[in-house]
C-alpha positions as CSV (number, residue, x, y, z in Angstrom):
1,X,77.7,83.9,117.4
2,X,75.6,86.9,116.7
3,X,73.7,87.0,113.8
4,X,76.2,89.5,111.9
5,X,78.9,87.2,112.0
6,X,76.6,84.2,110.6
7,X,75.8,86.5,107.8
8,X,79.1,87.5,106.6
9,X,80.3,86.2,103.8
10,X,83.7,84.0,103.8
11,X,86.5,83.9,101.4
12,X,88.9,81.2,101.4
13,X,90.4,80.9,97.9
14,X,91.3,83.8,95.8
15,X,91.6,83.2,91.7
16,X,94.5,84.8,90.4
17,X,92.9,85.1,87.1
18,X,89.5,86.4,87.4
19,X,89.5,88.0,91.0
20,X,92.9,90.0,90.2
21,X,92.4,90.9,87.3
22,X,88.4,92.7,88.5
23,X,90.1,94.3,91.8
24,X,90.2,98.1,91.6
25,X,93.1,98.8,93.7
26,X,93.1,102.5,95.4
27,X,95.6,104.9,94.5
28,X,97.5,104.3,97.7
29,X,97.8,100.9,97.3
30,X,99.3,101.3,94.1
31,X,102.0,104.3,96.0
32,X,102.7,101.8,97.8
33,X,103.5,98.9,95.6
34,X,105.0,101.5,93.6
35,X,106.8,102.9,95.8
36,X,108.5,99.0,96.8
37,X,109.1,98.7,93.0
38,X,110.9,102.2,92.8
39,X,113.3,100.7,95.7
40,X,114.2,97.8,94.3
41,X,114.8,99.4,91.2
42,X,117.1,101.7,92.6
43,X,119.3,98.9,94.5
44,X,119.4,96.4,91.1
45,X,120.5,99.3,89.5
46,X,123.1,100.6,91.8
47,X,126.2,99.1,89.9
48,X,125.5,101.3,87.2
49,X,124.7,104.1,89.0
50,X,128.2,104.0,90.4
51,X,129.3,103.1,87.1
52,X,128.1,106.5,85.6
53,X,129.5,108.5,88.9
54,X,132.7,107.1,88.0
55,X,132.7,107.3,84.6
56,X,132.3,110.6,84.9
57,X,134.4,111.9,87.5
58,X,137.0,110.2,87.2
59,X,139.0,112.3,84.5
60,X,138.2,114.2,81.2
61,X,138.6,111.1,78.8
62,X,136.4,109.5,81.0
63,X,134.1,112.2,80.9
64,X,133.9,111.9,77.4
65,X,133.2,108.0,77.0
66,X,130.5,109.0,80.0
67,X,128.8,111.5,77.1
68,X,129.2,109.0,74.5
69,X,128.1,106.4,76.0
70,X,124.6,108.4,76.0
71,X,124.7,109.5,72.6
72,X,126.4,106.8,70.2
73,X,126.0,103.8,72.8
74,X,128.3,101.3,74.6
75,X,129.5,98.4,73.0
76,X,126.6,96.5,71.9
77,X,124.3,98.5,74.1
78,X,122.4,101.4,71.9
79,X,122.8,105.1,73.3
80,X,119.0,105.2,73.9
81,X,118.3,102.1,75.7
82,X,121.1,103.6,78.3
83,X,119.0,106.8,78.4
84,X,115.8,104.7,79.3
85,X,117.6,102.9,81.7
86,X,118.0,106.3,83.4
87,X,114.9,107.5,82.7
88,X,113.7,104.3,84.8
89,X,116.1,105.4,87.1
90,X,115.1,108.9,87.1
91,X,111.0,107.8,87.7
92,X,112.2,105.2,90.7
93,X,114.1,108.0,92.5
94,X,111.4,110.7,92.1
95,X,108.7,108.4,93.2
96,X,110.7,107.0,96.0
97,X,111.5,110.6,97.3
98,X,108.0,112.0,97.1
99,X,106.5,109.0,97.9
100,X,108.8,108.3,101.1
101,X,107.9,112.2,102.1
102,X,104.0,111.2,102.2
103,X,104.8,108.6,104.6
104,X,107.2,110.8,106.9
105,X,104.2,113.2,107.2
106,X,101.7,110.5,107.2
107,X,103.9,109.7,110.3
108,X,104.6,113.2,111.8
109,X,101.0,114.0,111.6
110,X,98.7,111.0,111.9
111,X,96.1,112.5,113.9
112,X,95.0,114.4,110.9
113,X,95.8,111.3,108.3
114,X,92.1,110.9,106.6
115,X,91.3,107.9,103.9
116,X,90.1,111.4,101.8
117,X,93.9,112.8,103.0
118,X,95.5,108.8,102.0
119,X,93.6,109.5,98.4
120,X,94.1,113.1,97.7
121,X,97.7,112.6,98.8
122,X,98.7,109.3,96.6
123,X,97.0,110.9,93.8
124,X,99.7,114.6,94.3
125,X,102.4,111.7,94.9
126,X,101.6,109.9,91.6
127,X,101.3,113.1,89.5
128,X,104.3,114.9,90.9
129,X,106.8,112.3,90.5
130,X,105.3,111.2,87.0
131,X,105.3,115.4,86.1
132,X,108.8,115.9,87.6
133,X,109.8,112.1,85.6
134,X,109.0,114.1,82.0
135,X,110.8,116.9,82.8
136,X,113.8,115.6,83.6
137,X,113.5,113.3,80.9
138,X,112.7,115.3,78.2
139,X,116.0,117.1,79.4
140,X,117.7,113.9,79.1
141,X,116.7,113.2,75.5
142,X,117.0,116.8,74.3
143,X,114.3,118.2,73.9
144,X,115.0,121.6,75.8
């Protein structure tokens, strides 16, 4: 063994509580956790994403119990827990989309793929889809 490798240090057990909660993860790393969370979001949610496509395509009357359902509520379910829910839904498919775009150029171009480009690009990815998440939201709630 060279002396390098005699010298480096060896970890074996990691402690959920204090070495987890100390790591500093980069902002890729969190695109990409992110960016699994956003998925599964999307596919736990699907059911009532087809729900509110049929709901409200289905006929007029529909239609209207679609609108209501966001303003008054459903059943026992307040009006503005159904909005978060697709506010939640709205953030998961923005971040997904952008996110899934930094990967297909990461991909088309990875000659030119940097850790300065992986940074500078996770951070545009986190800001775009949180910017584009309040602007469709504050749509959603009324504000404009």
């Amino acid at each position: 063994m060279t002396e390098l490798a005699k010298k480096r240090p060896e970890f074996r057990n990691i402690n959920a509580f204090k070495d987890l909660t100390t790591y500093r993860m980069a902002p890729a790393a969190w695109v990409s956790i992110l960016h699994r969370a956003s998925g599964a979001i999307m596919f736990l949610l699907l059911p009532f994403v087809i729900w509110m496509f049929d709901t409200s395509l289905s006929s007029e009357i529909s239609f209207g119990k679609f609108k209501a359902a966001f303003n008054a509520g459903l059943g026992f379910v307040p009006g503005w827990f159904i909005k978060l829910v697709v506010l939640a839904l709205i953030w998961a498919y923005m971040h997904h989309l952008i996110a899934g775009l930094r990967h297909l150029w990461m991909d088309v171009s990875h000659d030119a793929v940097t850790k300065e480009f992986g940074k500078t690009s996770a951070v545009f990815t986190l800001a775009v889809s949180i910017g584009l998440t309040l602007v469709l939201g504050a749509k959603l709630f009324g504000l404009y």
